[in-house]
C-alpha positions in Angstrom: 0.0 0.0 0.0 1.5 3.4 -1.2 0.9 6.4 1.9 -0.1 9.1 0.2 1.3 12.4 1.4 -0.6 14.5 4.3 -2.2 10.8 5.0 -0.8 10.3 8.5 -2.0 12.8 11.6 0.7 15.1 12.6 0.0 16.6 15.9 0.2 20.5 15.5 1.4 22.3 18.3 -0.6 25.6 19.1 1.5 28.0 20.5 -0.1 30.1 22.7 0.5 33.6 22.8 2.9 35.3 24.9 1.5 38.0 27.9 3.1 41.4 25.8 1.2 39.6 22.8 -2.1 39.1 24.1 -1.7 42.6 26.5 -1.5 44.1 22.7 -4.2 42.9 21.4 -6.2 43.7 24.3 -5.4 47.5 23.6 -6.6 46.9 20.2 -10.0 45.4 22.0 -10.4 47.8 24.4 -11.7 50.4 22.8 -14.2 48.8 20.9 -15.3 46.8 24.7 -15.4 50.0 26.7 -17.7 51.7 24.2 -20.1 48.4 24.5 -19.8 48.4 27.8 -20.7 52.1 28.8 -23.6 52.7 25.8 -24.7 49.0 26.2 -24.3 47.6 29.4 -24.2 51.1 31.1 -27.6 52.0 30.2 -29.1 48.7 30.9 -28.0 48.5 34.4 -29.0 52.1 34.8 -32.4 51.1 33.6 -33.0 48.3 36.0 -31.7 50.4 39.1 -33.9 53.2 38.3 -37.0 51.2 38.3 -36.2 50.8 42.1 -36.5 54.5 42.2 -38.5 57.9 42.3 -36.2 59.7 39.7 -37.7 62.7 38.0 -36.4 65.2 35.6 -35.1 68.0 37.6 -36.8 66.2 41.6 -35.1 64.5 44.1 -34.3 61.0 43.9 -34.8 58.4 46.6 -34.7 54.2 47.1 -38.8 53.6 46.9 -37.9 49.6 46.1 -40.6 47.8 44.6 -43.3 50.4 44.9 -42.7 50.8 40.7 -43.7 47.6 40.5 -46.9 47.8 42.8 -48.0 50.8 41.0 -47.3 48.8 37.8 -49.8 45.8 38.9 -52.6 48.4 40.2 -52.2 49.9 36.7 -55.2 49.5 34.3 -53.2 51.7 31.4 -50.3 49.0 32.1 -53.3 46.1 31.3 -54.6 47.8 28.9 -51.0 48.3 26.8 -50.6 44.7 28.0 -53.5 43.1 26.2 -52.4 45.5 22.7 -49.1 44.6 22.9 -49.6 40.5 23.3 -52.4 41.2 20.2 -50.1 42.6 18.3 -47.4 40.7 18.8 -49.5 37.1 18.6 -51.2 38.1 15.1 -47.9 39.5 13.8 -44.8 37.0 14.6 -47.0 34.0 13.2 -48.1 35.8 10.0 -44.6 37.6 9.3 -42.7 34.3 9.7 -45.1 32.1 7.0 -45.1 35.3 5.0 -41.3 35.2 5.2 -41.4 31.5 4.3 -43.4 31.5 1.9 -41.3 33.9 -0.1 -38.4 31.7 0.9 -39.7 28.6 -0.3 -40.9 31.0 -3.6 -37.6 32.1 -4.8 -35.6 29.2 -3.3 -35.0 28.1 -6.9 -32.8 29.9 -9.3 -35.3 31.2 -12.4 -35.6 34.1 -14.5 -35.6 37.1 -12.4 -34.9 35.3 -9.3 -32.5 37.8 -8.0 -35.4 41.0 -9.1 -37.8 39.2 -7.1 -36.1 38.8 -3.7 -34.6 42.2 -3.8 -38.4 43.4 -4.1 -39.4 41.5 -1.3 -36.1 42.7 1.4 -37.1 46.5 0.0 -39.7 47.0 2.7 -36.7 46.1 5.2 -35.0 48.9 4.5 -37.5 51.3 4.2 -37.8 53.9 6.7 -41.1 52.9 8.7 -41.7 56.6 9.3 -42.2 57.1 6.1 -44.2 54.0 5.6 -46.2 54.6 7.9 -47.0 58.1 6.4 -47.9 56.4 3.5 -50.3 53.5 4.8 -52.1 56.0 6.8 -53.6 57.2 3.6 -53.7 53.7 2.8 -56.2 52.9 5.3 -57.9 56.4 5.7 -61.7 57.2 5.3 -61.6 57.7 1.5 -58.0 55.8 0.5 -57.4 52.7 -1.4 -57.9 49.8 1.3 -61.8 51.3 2.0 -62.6 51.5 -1.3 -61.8 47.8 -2.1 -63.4 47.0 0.8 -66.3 48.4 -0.1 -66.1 47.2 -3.7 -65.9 43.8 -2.2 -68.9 44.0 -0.5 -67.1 44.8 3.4 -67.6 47.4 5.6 -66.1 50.7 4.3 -64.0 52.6 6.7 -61.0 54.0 8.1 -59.2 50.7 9.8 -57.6 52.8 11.7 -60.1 54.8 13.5 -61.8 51.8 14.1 -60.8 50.2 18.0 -61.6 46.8 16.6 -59.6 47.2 13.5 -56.9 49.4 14.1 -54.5 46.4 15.3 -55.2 44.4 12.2 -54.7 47.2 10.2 -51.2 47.7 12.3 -50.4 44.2 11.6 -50.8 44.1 8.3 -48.4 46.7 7.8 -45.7 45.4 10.3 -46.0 42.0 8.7 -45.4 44.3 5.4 -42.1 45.8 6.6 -40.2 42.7 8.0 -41.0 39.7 6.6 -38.4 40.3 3.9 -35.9 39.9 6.6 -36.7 36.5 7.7 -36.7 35.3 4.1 -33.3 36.3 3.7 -32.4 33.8 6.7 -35.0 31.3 5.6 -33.6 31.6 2.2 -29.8 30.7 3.1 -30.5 28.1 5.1 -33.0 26.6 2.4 -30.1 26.8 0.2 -27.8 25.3 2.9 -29.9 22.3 2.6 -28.2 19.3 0.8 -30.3 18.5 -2.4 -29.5 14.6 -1.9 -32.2 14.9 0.9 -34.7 16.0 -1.2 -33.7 13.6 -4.0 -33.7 10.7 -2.0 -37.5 11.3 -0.5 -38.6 11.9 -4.1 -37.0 8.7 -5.3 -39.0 6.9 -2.3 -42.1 8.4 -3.7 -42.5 11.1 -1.2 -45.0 14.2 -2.1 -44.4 17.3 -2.2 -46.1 18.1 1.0 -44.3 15.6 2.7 -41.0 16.5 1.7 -41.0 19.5 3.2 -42.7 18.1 6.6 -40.2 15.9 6.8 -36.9 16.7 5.3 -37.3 20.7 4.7 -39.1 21.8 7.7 -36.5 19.9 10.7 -33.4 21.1 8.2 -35.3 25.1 9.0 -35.8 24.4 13.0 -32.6 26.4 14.0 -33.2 29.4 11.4 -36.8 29.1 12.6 -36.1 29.8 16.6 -34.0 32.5 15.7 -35.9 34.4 13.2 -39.5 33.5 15.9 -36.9 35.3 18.5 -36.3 38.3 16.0 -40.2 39.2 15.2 -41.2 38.5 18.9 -38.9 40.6 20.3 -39.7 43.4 17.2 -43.5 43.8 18.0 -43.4 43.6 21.5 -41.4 46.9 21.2 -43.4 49.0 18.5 -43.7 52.0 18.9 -42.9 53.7 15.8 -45.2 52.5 13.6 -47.7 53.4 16.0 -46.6 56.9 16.8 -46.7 58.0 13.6 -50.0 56.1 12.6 -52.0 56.0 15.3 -50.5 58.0 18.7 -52.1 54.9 20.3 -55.7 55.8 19.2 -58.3 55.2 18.9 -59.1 55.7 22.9 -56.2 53.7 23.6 -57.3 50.6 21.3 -53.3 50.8 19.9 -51.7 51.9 23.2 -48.4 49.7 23.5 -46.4 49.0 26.2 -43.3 51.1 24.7 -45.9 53.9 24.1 -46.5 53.6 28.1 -42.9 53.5 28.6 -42.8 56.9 26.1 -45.2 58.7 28.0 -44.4 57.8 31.2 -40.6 59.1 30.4 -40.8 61.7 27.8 -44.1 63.0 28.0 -44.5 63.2 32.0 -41.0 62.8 32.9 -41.5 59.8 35.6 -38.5 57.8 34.5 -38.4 55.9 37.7 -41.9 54.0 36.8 -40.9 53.8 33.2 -37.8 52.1 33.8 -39.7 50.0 35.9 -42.0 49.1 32.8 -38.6 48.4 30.9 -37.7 45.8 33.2 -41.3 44.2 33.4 -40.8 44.1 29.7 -37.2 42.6 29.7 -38.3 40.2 32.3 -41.8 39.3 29.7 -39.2 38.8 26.2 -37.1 36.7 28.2 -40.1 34.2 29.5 -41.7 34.0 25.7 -38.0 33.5 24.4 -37.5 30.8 26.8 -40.9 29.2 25.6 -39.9 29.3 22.6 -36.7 27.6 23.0 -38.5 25.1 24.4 -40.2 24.7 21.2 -38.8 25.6 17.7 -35.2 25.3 19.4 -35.0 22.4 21.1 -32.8 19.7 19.6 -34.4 16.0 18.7 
């Protein structure tokens, strides 16, 4: 038997890096980690120890503990921005991430225009939203577009957005509009990540289409799945934007967020004690669903 070269293991012996060596390349790091620290990190922490507080623009400042957090649970605003924000956030991650499949599975396959198509789709992305939601408020005014094919179609006419039963779909519609070209993108790379022998095989066993993608596509997307579930959920249950420009939480509160709260309560009646307080009730509310969902697109058969 003839060895071919490179055949046997050679143990490689990894030097490790002298201390001046790895001293400069920490001043290279630090920098870049002291910037991250103090407008990351910093701010964060601030947050959290505020919300144990009575801090007011220009008032004294004192230790009130969890009193924040009792004022937050006697709240009905806080409930009210609760039950819009969990709306919201339930009609939009599911829709945005088949939408973002959908298109995935679409322009998976190279065609004619392939290239056009998915660039359409990720426009939206990078869109400002202030600007689109200028534009979809005329969308969905009185007398714009979206009434009058309502009304064609034989639906009730109407601003969506003055409506209280409405105005969330409407809000929805456009949010699932403006990100679900983002998802495709990683729904799309792993899709083409995917070895084609998978798919081959199944078809060769007589598999249909359906069940081809139930049962080699679909586990294959589980990882890119959790992460881009994590990306909407923790995207709507921060709007704000959208909402400030469309709606300013109207009508009678029927689009009144929890960030909105946190906006008013800060900026609008300077009680940055009790908003940092509905920061960290936030925080503390992403991290429980993100756990869940761990438990469910991202755990490992």
């Amino acid at each position: 038997m003839v060895a071919l070269p490179g055949s046997r293991r050679q143990r490689v012996r990894v030097r490790r890096p002298s201390a001046r060596e790895a001293g400069t390349a920490l001043l290279f790091v630090l920098p870049f980690l002291l910037l991250f620290v103090v407008f990351r990190f910093g701010p964060a922490i601030a947050g959290v120890v505020l919300g144990f507080t009575d801090y007011t623009v220009g008032g004294d400042t004192g230790f009130v503990g969890l009193e924040n957090f009792r004022r937050l649970v006697d709240d009905p605003t806080f409930w009210s921005a609760l039950r819009v924000t969990v709306l919201f956030t339930v009609l939009s991650v599911p829709l945005s991430m088949l939408a973002s499949l959908g298109m995935a599975l679409l322009t998976r396959r190279a065609f004619r225009g392939a290239k056009l198509f998915r660039s359409i789709f990720f426009l939206p992305v990078v869109t400002s939203l202030v600007l689109a939601g200028v534009v979809f408020t005329w969308v969905f005014a009185e007398d714009g577009p979206w009434s009058r094919v309502m009304g064609a179609i034989g639906l009730p006419a109407g601003s969506w957005l003055a409506d209280s039963v409405l105005v969330v779909p409407a809000l929805v519609l456009v949010s699932v509009w403006s990100r679900f070209g983002y998802g495709m993108l990683i729904l799309l790379a792993r899709l083409q990540d995917i070895p084609a022998e998978l798919e081959e095989a199944a078809l060769t066993d007589g598999a249909s289409a359906w069940q081809r993608f139930r049962y080699v596509t679909l586990p294959q997307l589980r990882p890119a799945l959790f992460f881009v579930a994590i990306i909407e959920t923790t995207v709507s249950v921060q709007v704000f934007d959208m909402i400030y420009v469309m709606t300013g939480g109207g009508p009678v509160r029927s689009s009144y967020s929890i960030v909105y709260l946190l906006y008013d309560q800060g900026f609008k009646y300077f009680d940055l004690g009790y908003a940092s307080a509905i920061g960290v009730a936030l925080f503390v509310m992403t991290i429980i669903v993100a756990l869940i969902q761990r438990l469910t697109l991202g755990r490992e058969e």
